[in-house]
Residue frames relative to the residue before (quaternion, step in Angstrom):
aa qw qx qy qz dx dy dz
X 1.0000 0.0000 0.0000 0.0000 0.00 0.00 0.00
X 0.5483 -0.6416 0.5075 0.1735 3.49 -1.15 0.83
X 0.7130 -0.4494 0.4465 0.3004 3.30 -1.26 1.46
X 0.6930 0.4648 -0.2885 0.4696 3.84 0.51 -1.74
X 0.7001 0.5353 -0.2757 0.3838 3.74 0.68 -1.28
X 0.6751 0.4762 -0.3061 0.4732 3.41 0.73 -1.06
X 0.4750 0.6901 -0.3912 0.3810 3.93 1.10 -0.78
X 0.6433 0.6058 -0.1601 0.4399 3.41 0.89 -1.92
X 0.7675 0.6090 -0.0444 0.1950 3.02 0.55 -2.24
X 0.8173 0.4319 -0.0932 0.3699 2.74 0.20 -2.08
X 0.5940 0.5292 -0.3725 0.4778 3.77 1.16 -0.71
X 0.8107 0.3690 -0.2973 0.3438 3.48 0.51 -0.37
X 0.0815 -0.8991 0.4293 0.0268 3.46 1.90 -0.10
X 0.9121 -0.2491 -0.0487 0.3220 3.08 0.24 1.96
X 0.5995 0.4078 -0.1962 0.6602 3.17 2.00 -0.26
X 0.4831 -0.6780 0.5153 0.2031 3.16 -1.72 0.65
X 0.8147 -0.3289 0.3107 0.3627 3.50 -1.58 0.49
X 0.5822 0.7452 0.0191 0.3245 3.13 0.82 -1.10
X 0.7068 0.0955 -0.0969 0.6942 3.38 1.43 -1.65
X 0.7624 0.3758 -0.3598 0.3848 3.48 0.71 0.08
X 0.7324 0.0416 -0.2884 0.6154 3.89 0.42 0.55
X 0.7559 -0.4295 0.4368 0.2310 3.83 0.07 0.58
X 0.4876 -0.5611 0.5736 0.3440 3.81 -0.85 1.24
X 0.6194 0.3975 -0.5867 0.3378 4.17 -0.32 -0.05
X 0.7963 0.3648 -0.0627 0.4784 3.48 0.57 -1.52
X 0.5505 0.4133 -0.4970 0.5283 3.45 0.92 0.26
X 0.5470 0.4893 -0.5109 0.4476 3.88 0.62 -0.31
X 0.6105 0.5576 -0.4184 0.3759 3.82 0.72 -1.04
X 0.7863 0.1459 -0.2870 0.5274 3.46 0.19 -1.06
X 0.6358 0.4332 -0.6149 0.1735 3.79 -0.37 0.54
X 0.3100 0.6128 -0.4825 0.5436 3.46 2.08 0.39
X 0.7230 0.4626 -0.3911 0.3321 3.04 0.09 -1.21
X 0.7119 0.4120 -0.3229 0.4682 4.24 0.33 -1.32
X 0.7024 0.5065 -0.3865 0.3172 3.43 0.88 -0.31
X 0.5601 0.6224 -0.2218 0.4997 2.99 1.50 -0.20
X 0.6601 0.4585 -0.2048 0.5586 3.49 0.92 -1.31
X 0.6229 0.6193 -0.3059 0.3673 3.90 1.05 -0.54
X 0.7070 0.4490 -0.1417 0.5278 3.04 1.43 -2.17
X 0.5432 0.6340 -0.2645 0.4827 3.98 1.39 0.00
X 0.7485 0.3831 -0.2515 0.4793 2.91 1.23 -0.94
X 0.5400 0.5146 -0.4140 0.5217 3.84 1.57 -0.55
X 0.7400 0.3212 -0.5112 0.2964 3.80 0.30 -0.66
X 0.6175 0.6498 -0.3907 0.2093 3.58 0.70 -0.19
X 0.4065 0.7371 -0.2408 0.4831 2.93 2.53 -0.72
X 0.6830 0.5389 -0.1854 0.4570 3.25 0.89 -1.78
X 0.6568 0.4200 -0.2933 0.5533 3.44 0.58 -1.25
X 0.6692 0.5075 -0.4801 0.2530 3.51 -0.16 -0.16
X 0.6693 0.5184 -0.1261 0.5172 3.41 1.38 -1.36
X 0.6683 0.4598 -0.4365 0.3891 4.00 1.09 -0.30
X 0.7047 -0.5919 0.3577 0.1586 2.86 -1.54 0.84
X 0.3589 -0.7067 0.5966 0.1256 3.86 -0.83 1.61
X 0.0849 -0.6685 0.7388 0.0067 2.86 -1.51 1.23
X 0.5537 -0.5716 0.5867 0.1500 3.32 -1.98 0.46
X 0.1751 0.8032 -0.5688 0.0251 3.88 -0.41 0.53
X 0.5048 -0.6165 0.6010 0.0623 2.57 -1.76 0.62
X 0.1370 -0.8053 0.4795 0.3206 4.22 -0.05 0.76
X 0.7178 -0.4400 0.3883 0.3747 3.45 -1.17 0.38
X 0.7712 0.5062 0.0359 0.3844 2.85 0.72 -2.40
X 0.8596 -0.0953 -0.0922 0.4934 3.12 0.17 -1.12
X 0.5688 -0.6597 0.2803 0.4034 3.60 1.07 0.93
X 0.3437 0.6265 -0.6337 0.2962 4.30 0.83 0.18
X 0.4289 -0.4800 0.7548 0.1261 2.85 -1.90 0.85
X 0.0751 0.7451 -0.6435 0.1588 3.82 -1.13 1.59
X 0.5718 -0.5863 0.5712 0.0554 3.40 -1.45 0.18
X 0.1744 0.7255 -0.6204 0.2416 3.63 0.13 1.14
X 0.3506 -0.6925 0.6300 0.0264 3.45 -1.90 1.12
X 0.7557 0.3113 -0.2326 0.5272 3.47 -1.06 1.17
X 0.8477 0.0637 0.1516 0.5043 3.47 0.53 -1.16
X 0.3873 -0.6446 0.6027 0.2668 3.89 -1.29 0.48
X 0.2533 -0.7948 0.5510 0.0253 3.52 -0.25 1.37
X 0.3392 -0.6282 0.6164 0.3321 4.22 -0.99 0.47
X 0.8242 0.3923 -0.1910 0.3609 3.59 0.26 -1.06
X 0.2198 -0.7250 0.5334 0.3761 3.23 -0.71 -0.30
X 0.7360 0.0818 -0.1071 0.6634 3.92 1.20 -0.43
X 0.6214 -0.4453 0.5288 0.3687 3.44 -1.78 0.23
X 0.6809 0.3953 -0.4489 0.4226 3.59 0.41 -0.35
X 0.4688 0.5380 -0.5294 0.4589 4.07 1.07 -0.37
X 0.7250 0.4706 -0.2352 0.4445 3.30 0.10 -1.35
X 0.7379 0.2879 -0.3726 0.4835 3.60 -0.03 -0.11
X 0.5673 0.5254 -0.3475 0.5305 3.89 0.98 -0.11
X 0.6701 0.3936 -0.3283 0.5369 3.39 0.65 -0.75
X 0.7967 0.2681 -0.3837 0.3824 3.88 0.55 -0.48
X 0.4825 0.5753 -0.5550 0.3581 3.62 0.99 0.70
X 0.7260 -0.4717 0.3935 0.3091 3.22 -1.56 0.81
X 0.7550 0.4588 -0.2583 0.3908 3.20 0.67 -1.47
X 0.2793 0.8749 -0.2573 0.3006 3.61 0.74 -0.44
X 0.7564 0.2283 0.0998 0.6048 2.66 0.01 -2.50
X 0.5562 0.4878 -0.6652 0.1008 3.51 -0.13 0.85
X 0.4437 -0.6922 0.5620 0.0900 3.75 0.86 0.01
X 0.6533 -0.5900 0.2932 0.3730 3.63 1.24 0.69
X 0.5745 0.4706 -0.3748 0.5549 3.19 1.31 0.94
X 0.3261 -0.7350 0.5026 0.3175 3.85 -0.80 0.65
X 0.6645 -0.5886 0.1710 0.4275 3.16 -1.77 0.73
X 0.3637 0.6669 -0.5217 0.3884 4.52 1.15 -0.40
X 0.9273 0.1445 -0.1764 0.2968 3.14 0.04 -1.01
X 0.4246 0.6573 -0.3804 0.4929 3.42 1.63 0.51
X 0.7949 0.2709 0.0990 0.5338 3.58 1.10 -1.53
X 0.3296 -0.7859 0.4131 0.3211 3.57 1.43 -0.35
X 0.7652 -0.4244 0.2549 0.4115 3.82 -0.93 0.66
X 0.7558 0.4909 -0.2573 0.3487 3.41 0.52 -0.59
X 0.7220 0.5392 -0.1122 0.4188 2.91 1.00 -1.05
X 0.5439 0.5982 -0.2654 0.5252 3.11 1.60 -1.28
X 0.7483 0.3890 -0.1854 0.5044 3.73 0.31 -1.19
X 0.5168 0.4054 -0.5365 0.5298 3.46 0.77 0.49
X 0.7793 0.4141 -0.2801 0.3779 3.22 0.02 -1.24
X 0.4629 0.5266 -0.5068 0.5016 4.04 1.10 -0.53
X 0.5582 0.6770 -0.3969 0.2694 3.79 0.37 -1.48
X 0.8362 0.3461 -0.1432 0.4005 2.91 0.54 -1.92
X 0.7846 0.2256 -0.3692 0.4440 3.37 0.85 -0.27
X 0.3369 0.4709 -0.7200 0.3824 3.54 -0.02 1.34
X 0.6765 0.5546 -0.3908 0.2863 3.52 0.75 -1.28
X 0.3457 0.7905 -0.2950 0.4105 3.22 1.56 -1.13
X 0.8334 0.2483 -0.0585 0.4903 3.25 -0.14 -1.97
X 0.3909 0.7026 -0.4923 0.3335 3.93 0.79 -0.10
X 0.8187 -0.0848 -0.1975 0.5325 3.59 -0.96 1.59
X 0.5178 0.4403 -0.6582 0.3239 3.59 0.25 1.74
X 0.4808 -0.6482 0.4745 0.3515 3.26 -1.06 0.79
X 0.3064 -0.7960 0.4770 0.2122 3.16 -1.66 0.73
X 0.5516 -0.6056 0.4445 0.3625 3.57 -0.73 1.61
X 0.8883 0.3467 -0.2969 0.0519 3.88 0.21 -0.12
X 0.3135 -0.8339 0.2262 0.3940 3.17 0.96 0.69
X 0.5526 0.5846 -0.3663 0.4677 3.74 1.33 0.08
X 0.6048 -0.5426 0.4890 0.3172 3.70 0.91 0.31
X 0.5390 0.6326 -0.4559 0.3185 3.82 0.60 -0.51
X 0.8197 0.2240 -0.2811 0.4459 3.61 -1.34 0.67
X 0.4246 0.6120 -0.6026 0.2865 3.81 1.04 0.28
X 0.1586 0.8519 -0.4984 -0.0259 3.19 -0.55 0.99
X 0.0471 0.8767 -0.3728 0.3003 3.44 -0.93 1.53
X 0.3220 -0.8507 0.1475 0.3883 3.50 0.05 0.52
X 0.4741 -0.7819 0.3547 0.1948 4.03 -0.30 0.58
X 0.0308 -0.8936 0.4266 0.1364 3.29 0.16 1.00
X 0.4280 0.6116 -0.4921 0.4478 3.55 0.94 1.08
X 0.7460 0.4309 -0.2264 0.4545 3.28 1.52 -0.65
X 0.7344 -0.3170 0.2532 0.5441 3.45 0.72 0.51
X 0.3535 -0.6247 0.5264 0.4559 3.94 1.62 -0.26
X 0.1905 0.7061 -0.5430 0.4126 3.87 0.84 0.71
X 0.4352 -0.6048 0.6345 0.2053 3.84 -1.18 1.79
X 0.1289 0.7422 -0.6374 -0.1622 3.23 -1.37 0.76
X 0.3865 -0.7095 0.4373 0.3949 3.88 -0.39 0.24
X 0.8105 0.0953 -0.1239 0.5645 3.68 0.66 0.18
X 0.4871 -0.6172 0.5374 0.3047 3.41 -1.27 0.46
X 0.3946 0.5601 -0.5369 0.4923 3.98 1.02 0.14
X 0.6181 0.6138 -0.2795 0.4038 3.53 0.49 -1.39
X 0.7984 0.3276 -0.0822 0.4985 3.30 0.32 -1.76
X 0.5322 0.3635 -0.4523 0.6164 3.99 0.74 0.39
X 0.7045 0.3101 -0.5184 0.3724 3.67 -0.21 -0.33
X 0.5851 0.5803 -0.3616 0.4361 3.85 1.19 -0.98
X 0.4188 0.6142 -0.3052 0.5951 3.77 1.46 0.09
X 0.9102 0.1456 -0.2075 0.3276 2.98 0.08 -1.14
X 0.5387 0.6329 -0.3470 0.4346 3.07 1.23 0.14
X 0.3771 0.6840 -0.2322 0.5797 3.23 2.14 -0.25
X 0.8557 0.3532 -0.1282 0.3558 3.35 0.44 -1.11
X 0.6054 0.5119 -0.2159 0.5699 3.32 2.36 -0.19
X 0.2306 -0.8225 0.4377 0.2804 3.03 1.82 -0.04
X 0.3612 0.6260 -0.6048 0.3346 3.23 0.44 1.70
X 0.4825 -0.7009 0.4399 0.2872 3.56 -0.97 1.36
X 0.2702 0.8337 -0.4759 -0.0736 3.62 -1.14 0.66
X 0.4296 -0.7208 0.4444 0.3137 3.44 -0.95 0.78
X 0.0154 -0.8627 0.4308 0.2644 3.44 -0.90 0.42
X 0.8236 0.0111 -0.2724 0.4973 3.50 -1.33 1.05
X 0.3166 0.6784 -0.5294 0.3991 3.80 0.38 0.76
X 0.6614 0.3492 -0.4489 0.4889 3.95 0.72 -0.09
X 0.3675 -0.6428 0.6422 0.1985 4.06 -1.11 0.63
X 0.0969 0.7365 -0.6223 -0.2470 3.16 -1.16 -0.40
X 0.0467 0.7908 -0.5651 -0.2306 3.72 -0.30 0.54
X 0.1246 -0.6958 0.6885 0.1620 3.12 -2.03 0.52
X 0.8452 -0.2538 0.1226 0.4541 3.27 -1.66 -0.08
X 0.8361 -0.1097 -0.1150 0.5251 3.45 0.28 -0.55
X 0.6981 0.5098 -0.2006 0.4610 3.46 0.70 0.70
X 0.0653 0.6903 -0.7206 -0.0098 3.65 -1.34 -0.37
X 0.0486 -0.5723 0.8163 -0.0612 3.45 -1.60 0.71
X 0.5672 -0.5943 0.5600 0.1073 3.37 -1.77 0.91
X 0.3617 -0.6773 0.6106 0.1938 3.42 -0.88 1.20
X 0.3889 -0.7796 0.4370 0.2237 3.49 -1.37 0.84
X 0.5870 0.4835 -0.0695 0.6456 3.18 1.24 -0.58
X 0.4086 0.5872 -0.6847 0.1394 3.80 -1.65 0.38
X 0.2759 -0.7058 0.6426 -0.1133 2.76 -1.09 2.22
X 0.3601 -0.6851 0.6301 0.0631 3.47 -0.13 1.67
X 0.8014 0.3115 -0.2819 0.4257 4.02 -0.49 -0.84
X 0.7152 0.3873 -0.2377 0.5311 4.03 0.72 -0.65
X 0.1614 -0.8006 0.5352 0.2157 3.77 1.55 -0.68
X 0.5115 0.6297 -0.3892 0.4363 3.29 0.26 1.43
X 0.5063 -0.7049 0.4691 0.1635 4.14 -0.72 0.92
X 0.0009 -0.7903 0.6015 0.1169 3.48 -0.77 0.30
X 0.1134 -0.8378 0.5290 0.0734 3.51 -0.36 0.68
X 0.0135 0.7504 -0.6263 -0.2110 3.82 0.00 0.39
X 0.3905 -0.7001 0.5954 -0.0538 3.18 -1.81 1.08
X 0.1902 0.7833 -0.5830 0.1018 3.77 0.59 0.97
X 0.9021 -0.3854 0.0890 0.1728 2.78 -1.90 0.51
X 0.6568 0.2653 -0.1620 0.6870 3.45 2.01 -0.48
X 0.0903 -0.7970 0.5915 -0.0821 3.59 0.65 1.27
X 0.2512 -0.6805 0.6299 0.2778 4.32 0.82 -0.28
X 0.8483 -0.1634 0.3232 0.3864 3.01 -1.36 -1.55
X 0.4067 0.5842 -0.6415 0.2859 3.85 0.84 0.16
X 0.5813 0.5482 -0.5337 0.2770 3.74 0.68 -0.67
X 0.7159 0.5751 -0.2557 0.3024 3.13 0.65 -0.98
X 0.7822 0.2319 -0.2798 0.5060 3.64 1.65 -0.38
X 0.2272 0.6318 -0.6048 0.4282 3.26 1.33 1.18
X 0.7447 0.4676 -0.2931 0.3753 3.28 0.60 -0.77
X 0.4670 0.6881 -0.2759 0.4820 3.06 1.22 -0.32
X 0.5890 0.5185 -0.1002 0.6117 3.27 0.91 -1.81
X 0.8229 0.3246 -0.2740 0.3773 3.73 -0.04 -0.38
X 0.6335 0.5107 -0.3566 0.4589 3.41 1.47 -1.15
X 0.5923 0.5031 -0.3710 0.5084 3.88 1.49 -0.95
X 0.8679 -0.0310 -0.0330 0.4947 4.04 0.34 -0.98
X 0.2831 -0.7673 0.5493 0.1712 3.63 -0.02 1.30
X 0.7462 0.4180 -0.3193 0.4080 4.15 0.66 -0.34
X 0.2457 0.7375 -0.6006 0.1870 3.67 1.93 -0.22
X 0.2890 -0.6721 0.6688 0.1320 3.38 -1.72 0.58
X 0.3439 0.6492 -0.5750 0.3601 2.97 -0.15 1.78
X 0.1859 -0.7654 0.6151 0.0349 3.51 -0.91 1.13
X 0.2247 -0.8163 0.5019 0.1768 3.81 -0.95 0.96
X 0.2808 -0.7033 0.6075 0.2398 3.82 -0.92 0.17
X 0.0574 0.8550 -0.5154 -0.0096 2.96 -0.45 0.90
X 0.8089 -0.2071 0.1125 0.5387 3.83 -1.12 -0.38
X 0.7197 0.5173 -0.1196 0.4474 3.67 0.59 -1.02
X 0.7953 0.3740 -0.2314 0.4173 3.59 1.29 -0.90
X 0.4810 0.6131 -0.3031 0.5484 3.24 2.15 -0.27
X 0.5871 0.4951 -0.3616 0.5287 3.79 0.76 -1.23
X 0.7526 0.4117 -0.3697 0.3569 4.24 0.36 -0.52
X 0.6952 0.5226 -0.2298 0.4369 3.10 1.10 -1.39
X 0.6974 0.3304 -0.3970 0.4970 3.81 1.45 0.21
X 0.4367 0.5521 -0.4621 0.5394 3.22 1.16 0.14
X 0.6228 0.5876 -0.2757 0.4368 3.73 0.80 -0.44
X 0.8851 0.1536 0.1151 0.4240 3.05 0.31 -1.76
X 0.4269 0.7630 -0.3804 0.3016 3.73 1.40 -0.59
X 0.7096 0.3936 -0.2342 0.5355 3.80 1.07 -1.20
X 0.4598 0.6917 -0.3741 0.4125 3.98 1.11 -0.13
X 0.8567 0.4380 0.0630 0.2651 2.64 0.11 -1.74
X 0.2019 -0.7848 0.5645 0.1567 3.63 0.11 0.88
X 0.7982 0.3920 -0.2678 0.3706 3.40 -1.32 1.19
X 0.5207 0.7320 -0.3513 0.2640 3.20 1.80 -0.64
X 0.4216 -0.7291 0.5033 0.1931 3.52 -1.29 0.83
């Protein structure tokens, strides 16, 4: 008799579960060996199935998966890869999905985000479209007051239409003043990584024409313009 058998066995020496701890607690532990048994075959099974090599979709690692050839390597690839935003690849969603589509799909996710509170008390990241501005997506209402004021100086701008690529990157310019030939970049309070390819941008063209708003030049220019301006946010 096996080592395993005698385990089982030998406590009960000829009697059942039953006369020695009682039909409540004998049900417990025949849950219990069935369990510890059916645990012990999948680990059997799993040993013997067959390793495969992948490739992720998303973020392109090379992983190791049992039993089966797997696309992803995590749930968070796989939910990135099926968001829209994602797949632009340095391109925005108009010219990825064409006008129509895009402005459906913006729709739905403002509605989405409709009655959460925003963590910032500066108004930054309200993004939405503006139907004083031409009905033109902005990602923040900083954005969409300076596109005001630039309205109200009757100075022509384009908006996010200049690229910039760098060495291993590129980020969209917010701002492009066609008549003055000059960039506007606004700079709010959770700026992420653009600092990091400004620098870029400067270390590649120190004379780039590009001018930033930042905390201090936004706080004047509404002190300036905020009572002017009809619509301001």
């Amino acid at each position: 008799m096996s080592s395993k058998g005698k385990h089982w066995i030998s406590p009960l020496k000829g009697k059942t579960y039953e006369e020695i701890y009682g039909i409540e607690k004998a049900k417990e532990l025949k849950i219990l060996r069935s369990n510890i048994v059916n645990n012990l075959n999948y680990w059997k099974n799993r040993r013997h199935q067959e390793i495969f090599e992948n490739k992720c979709k998303f973020c392109q690692k090379i992983f190791i998966s049992k039993g089966k050839k797997r696309i992803y390597c995590s749930m968070s690839c796989k939910a990135r890869d099926n968001n829209p935003a994602s797949k632009r690849k340095g391109k925005t969603l108009e010219e990825l999905y064409g006008l129509e589509k895009s402005k459906s799909w913006r729709c739905n996710n403002s509605i989405a985000l409709l009655g959460r509170k925003n963590k910032n008390p500066n108004g930054w990241g309200k993004g939405g479209y503006r139907k004083d501005l031409n009905s033109i997506w902005f990602r923040s209402t900083w954005e969409a007051n300076v596109a005001r004021i630039l309205n109200h100086l009757n100075i022509k701008w384009e908006y996010e239409t200049n690229r910039v690529f760098l060495e291993t990157c590129s980020f969209l310019i917010d701002f492009w003043l066609p008549d003055l030939k000059i960039n506007l970049e606004i700079k709010g309070s959770r700026f992420g990584n653009k600092d990091k390819k400004l620098e870029l941008l400067y270390k590649m063209n120190p004379n780039f024409p590009i001018k930033i708003i930042d905390d201090e030049v936004y706080k004047k220019l509404s002190k300036m313009y905020r009572n002017k301006i009809v619509g301001w946010e």
